[in-house]
N, C-alpha and C positions, 0 to 999 in steps of 0.2 A: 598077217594080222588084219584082222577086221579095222578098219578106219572111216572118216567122213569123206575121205579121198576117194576112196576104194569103193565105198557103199553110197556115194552122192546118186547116181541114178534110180536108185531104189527109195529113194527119201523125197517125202511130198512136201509141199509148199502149205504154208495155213492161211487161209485168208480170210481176217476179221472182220465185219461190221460194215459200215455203210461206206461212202466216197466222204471223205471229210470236205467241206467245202471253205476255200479261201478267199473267196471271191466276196467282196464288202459288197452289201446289199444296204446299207441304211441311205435312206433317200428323205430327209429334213423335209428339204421343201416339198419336195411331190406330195409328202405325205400332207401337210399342211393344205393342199387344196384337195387332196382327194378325201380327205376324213369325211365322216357322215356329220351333215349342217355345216359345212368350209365355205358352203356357196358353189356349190357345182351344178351347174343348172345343164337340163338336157336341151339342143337345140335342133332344129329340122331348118332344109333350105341350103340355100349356097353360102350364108355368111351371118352372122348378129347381130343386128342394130341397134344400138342403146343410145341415150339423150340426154343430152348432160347439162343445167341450169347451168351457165360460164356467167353471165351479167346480168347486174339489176336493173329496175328501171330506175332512171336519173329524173323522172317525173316526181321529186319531193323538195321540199326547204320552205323556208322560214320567209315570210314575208309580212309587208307591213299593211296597216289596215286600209283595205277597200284598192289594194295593187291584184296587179294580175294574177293570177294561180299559175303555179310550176306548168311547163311544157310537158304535157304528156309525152314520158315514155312505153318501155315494154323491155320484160323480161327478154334475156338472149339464151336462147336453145340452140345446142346445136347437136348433131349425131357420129358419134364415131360407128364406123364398119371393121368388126371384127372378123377376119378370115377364118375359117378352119386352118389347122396342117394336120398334116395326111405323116405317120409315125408308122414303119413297119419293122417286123421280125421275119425274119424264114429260115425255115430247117430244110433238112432232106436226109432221106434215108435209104441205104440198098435194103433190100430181098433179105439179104446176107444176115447181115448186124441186126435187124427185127428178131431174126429166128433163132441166134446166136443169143443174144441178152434177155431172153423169153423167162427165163427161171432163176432163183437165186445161185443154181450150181451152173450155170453157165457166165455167168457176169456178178457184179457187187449191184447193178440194179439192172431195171428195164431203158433201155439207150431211149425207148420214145417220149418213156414219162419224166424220165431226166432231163432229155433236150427241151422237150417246151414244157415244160415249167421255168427252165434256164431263158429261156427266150423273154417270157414275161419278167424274170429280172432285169433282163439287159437292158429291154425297152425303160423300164425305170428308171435304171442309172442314165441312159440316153438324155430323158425329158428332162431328169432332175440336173444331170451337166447345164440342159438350153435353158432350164428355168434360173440358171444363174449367168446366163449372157443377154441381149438383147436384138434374140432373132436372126440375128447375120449367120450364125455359126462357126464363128473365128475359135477355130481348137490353139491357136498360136503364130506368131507372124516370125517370118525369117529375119536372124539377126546377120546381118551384114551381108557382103555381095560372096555370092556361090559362082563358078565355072559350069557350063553344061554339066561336066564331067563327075559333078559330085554327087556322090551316092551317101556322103555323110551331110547335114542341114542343121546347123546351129541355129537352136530357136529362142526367140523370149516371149513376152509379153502373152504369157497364158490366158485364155476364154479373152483375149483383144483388151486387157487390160496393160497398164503400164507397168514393166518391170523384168527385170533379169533374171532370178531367179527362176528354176524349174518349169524353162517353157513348154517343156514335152509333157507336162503337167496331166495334162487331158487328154493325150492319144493315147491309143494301146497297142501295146504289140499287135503285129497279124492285120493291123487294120488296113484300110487303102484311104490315101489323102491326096489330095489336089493341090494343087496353087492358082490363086487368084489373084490377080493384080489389077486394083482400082483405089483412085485415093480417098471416094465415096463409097465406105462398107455399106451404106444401107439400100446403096443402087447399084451394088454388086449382082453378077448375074454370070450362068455359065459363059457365056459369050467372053467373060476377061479370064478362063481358064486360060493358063499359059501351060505347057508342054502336058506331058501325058499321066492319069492319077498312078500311083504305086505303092506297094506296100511296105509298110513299117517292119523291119528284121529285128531290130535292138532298137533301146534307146540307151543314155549315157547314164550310168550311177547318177549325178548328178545334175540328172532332167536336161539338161544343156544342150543336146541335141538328138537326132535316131538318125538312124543307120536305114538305108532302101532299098530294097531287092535289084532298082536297077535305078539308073538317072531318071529325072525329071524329061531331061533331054534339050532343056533351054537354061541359058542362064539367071539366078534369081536377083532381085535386088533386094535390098536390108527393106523391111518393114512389107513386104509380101505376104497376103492373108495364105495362111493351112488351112483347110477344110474338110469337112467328111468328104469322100468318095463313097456312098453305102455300094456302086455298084459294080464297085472295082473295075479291072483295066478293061473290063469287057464293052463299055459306058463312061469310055472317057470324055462325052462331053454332057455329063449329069454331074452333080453335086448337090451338099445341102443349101447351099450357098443363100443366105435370104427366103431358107424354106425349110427353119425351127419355128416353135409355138414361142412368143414374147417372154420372156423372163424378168425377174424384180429391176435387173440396170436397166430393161430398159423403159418398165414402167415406171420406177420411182427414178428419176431423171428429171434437171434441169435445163435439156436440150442438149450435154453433151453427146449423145451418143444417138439419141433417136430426135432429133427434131421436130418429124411429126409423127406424131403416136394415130397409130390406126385412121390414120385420114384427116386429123385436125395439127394444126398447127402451133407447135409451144410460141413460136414468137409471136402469133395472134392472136393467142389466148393464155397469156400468161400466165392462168391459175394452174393452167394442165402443170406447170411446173412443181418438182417437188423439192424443200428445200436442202441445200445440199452446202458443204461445211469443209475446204479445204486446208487440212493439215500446215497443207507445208512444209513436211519434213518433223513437223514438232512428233516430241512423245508424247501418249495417251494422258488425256486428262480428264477426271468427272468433272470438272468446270465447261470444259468443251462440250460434255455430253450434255452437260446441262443447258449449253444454249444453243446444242441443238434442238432439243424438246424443246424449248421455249421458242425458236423459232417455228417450228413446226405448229405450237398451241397458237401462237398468230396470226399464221396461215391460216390452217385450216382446222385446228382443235385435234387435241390429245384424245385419244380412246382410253377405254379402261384396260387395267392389269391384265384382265381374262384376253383381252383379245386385242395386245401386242405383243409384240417379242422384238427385241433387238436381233440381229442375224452377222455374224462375222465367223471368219476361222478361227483355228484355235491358238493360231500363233499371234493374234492384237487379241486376243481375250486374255492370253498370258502377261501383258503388256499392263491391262487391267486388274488382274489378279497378284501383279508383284506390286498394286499400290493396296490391296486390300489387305495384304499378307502383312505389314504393317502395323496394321491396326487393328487383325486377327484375333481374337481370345480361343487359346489351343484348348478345345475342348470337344468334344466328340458326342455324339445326341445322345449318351447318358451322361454324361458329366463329370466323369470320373478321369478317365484317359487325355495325356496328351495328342493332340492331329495339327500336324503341319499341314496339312494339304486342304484338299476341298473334296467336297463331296464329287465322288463323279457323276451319281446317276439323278441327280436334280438340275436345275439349272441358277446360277447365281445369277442374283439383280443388278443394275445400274439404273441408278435415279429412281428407283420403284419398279424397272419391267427387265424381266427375265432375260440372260442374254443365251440366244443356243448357240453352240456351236456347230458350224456348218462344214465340212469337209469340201465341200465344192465351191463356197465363197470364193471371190478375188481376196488376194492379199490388199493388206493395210486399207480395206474398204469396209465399214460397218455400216449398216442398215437398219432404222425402225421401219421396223413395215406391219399396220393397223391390221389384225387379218381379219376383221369384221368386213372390209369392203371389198377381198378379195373372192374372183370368180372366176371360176372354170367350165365356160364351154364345151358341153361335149355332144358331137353327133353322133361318134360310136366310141362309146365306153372300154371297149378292149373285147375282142372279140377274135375266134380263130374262121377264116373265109370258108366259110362252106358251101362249094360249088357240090348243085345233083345228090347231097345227102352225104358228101365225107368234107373233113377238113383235111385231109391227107390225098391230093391225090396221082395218078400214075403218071409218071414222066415219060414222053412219049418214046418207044424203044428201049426201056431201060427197064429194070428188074430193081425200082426204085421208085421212090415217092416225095412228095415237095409238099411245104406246107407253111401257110403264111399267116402272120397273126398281125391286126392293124388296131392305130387308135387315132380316130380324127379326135381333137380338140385345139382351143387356143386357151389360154391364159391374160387377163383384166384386171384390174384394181380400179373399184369403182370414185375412189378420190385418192388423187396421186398427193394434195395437197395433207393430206394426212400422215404422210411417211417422208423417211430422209434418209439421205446418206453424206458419211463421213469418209473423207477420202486423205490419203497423203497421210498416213502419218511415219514416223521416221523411229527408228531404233527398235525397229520387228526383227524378231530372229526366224526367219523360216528354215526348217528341219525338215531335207529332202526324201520321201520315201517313196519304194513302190507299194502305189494304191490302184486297185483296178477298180 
């Protein structure tokens, strides 16, 4: 008898449609400075200088008739220097796999066009991680003391912020990470790399720690910065270490984290400060949000609807939304139906400005950030290196090819004193998941 046993070698396989991709691509912030009019401005040279009114002149007041005149002063100017960073991609490909995925009946697509296009995502997700840290490049700090010997690394305190849960939060499988040890992240440098980078095998359900192809080979202590390795174990003493583009903590900051912003100093110029609003443990409140904006209109005055946005995850937005859900009228944009929920694909308001949620935010940390004042340096836009007329070229000895795609820019916010963040607050439920 004829069977699927019996006749399996004679029976073809079908294969449908395109590669489906699982890989999350939305990038919030990046896209906020990359949009067309964000303020991205093109730059030439080794770095950018801009000048920033910090003091008035104290040459005025009130005096009585036929008394001396105020003491001339003068305006205080001073310049911050903003660096480049230098952001790369690279492929490579054999001989082989080109000539192999050439047609649709050999492959589901072309291996070339699929790899870098995927390249230009990744750089995304990259920038968009650093645009929500403050330049150091902390992916996570070791939680408690490690043996040589351990090839597992319990971590916490995701992108160098404070907290337990889900510290493997920001590394990916496959990657290679480092460890640094210095108790000055902003003058961190490879020189405090401690034993050798290595690659991430697993991480734990439960973010809490990864698993490493091999030991570090020194032992760690609790609160040890993780770092990219982009060049793996071949370049153990490279990292990103203090060599990402600036991100919102560490431009809207009150000095916790970056003291001095691009060369000027928050504690000498203390307007560079942005005002900032600790929790405490409490749970979300519109009262609180409310003076934080009113701190901030203080400072340095409120923007319009158009061009602010609140920024937090979605786990303290939920925090906000179960005080809204309350007060709710379950009714759906015709009117008719009852809706427990919320819209998902708008964004809901707090105090008048929009709040989005950000997938890459710190926990229990919310942010106004004005984006009228925000700016993007760029000296090369994104671009594939084209040495002698390819971007592809031959690896010396090999029946293979390499190919690199870069993107100099930094990131600015021309008044810090215009944005704020809320930090500490207490009764957040974070809901562990894998996110690439």
């Amino acid at each position: 008898m004829e069977n699927l046993t019996v006749f399996d070698k004679a029976l073809k396989d079908f294969y449908h449609g395109d590669i489906v991709d699982y890989i999350n691509n939305e990038h919030k912030m990046r896209d906020m400075f990359a949009k067309k009019g964000s303020g991205a401005v093109s730059a030439d040279g080794r770095q950018v200088v801009t000048a920033a009114h910090v003091g008035r002149n104290q040459g005025v007041g009130s005096i009585g008739e036929n008394k001396t005149l105020p003491l001339a002063g003068n305006e205080e100017i001073v310049n911050f220097s903003i660096p480049f960073r230098w952001t790369y991609g690279r492929v490579s490909f054999t001989g082989q796999v080109i000539k192999a995925s050439k047609t649709s009946k050999g492959a589901f697509t072309d291996v070339m066009t699929f790899a870098m296009e995927n390249v230009k995502n990744n750089i995304g997700r990259q920038i968009n991680r650093a645009l929500w840290g403050y330049g150091v490049g902390i992916l996570a700090r070791v939680n408690g003391s490690h043996g040589g010997s351990a090839t597992t690394v319990a971590l916490k305190s995701p992108g160098g912020f404070t907290g337990s849960e889900n510290g493997a939060r920001f590394i990916l499988d496959n990657e290679y990470i480092a460890v640094i040890r210095n108790s000055t992240p902003t003058s961190a440098a490879d020189s405090d790399i401690i034993g050798t980078a290595q690659q991430v095998t697993a991480k734990a359900s439960d973010g809490s720690s990864v698993d490493l192809g091999a030991t570090f080979g020194v032992a760690l202590n609790d609160d040890d910065m993780i770092v990219k390795a982009p060049a793996a174990t071949d370049a153990n003493t490279e990292t990103s270490v203090n060599r990402e583009p600036m991100g919102i903590p560490g431009l809207v900051d009150d000095g916790t984290f970056i003291s001095s912003i691009f060369g000027l100093s928050r504690t000498t110029y203390p307007i560079l400060k942005s005002p900032t609003m600790n929790m405490g443990g409490a749970s979300f409140s519109v009262i609180a949000a409310q003076r934080m904006l009113d701190l901030i209109a203080d400072k340095g005055g409120l923007g319009s609807k158009k061009d602010c946005n609140w920024f937090a995850h979605s786990s303290l937005v939920q925090e906000y939304e179960k005080v809204l859900i309350q007060v709710k009228r379950f009714v759906n944009e015709h009117g008719m139906s009852p809706d427990l929920g919320f819209d998902q694909t708008s964004d809901i308001e707090l105090c008048g400005f929009p709040i989005k949620k950000e997938r890459m935010a710190p926990y229990r940390n919310m942010y106004f950030v004005n984006k009228a004042h925000s700016r993007r340096y760029v000296n090369c836009e994104g671009e594939w290196v084209d040495i002698g007329g390819g971007v592809l070229q031959p690896i010396a000895n090999k029946d293979a090819v390499v190919g690199q795609f870069r993107i100099y820019d930094n990131f600015q916010h021309l008044r810090y004193d215009t944005c704020g963040r809320m930090y500490g607050f207490g009764g957040v439920s974070i809901d562990v998941i894998e996110a690439e």
